[in-house]
Backbone bond lengths (Angstrom), bond angles and torsions (degrees), N, CA, C in turn:
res aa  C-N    CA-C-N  psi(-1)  N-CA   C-N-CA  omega(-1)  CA-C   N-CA-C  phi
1 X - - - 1.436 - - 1.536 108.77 -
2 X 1.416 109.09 130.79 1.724 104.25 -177.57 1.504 117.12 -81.47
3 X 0.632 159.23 -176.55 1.476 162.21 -154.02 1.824 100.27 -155.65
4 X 1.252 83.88 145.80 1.781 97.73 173.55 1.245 119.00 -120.09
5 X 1.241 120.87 166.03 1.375 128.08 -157.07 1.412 113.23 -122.20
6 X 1.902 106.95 106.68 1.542 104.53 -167.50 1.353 116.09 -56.29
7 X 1.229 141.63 -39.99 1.228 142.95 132.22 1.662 139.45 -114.53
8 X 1.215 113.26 -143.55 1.611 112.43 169.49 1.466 104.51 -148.22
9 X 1.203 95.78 139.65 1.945 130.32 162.19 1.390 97.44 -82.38
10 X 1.457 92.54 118.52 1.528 108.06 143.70 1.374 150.72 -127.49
11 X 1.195 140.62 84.92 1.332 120.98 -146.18 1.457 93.31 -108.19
12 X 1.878 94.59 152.46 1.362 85.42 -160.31 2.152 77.45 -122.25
13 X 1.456 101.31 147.29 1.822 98.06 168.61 1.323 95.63 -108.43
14 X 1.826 100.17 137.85 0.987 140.80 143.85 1.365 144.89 -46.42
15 X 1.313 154.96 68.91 1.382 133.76 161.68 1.276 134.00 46.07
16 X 1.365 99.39 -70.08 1.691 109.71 175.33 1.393 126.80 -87.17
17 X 1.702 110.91 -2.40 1.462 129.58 163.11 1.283 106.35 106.23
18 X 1.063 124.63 31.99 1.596 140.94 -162.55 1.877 88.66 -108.08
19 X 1.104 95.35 146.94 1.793 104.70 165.01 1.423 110.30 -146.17
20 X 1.539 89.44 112.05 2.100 97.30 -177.40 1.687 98.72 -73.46
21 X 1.551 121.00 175.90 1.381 114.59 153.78 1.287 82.85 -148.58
22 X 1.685 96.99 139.80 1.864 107.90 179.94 1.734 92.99 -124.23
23 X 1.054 117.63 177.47 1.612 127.04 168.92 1.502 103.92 -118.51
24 X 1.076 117.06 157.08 1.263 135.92 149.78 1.782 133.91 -145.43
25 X 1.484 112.05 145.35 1.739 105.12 -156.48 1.437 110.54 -80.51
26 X 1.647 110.64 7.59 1.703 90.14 177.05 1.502 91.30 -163.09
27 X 0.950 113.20 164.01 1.762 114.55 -177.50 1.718 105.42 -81.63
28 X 1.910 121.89 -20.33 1.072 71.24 168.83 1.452 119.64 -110.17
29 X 1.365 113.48 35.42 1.382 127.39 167.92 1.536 119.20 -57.05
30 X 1.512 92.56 -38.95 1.827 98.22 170.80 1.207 129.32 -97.53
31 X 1.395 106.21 -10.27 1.839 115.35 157.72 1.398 100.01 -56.65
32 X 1.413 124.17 -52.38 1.484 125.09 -164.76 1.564 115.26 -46.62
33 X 1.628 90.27 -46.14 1.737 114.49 -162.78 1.533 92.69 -86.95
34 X 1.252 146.47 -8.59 1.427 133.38 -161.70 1.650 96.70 -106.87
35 X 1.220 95.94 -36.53 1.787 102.16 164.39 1.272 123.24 -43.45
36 X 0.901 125.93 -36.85 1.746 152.27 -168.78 1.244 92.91 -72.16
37 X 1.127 109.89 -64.91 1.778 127.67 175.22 1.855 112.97 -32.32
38 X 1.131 74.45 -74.87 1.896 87.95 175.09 1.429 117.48 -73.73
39 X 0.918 123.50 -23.90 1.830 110.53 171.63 1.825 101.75 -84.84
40 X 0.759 115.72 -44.55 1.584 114.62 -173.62 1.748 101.30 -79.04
41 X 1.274 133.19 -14.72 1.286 128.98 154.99 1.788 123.25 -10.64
42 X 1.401 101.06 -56.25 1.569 111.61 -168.22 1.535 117.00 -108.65
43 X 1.953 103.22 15.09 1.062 93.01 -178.79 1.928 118.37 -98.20
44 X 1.518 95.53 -23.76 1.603 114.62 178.01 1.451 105.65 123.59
45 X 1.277 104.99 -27.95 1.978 111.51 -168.69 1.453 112.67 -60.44
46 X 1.277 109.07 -171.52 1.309 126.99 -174.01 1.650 104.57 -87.95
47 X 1.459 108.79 169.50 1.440 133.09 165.99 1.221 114.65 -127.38
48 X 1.521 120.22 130.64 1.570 114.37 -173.17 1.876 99.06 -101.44
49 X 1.391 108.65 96.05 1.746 98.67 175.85 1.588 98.26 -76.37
50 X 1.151 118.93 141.65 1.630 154.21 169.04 1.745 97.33 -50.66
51 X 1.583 142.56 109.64 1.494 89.60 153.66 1.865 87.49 -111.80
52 X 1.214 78.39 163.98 1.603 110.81 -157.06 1.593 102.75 -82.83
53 X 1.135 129.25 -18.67 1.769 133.47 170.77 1.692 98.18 -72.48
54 X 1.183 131.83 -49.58 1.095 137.59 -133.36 1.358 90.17 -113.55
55 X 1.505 155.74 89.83 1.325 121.65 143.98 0.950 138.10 -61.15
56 X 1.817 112.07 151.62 1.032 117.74 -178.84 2.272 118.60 79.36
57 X 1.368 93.08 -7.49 1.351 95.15 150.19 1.494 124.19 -123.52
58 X 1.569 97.60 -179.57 1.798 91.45 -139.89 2.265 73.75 -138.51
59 X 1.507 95.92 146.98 1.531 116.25 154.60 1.422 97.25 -76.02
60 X 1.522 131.84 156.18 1.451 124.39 157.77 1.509 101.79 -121.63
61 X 1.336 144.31 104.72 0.719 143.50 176.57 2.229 133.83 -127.01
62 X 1.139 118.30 133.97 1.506 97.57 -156.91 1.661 109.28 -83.61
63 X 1.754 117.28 134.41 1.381 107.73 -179.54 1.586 119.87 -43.96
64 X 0.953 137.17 32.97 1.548 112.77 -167.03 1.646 79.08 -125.86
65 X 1.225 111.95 -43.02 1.628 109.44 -177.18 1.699 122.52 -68.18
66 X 1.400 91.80 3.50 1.966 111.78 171.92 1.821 81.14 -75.88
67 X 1.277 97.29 145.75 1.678 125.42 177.54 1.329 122.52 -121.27
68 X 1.559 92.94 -49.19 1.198 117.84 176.24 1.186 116.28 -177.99
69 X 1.747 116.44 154.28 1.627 118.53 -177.48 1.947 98.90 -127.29
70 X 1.287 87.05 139.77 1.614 85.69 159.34 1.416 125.71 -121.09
71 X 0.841 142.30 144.88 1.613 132.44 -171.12 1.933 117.54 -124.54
72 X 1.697 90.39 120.58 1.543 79.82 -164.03 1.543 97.99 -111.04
73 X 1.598 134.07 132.73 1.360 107.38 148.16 1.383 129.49 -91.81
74 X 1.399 101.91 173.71 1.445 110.07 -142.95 1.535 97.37 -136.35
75 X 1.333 117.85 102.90 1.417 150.69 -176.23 1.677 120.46 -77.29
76 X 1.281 104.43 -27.68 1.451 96.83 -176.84 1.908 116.71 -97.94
77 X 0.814 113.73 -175.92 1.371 121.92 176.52 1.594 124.62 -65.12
78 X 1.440 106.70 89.31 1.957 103.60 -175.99 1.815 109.75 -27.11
79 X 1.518 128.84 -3.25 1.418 105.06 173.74 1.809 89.21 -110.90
80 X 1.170 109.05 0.27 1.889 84.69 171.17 1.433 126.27 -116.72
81 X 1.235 108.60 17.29 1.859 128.60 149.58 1.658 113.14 -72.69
């Protein structure tokens, strides 16, 4: 039986050696949001990262300073992380 993933880890590295980690509730919630990422890549603008403790606030950060993302899901119970 496969198991599902109450949400997803994402940490994304930074440029300056910084590593955010945001959540998101479904994988393709962050396809949606990673899109954002890559089309606005070549424009100069901003990226609004989600963080997920806080609603309704946002990281602002510009795609070019994305390095790298890793994406983890996350199996256990949001009160036993």
């Amino acid at each position: 039986m496969t198991r599902t993933p109450r949400r997803y880890a994402v940490y994304l590295h930074l440029s300056g050696g910084q590593t955010e980690e945001v959540h998101f509730p479904t994988l393709e919630t962050f396809q949606q949001w990673y899109q954002g990422i890559v089309n606005a890549s070549g424009s100069g603008g901003f990226v609004n990262v989600p963080l997920s403790e806080l609603d309704g606030e946002y990281l602002v950060v510009r795609p070019e300073a994305v390095i790298g993302v890793r994406v983890e899901p996350q199996f256990a119970a949001l009160d036993d992380t």
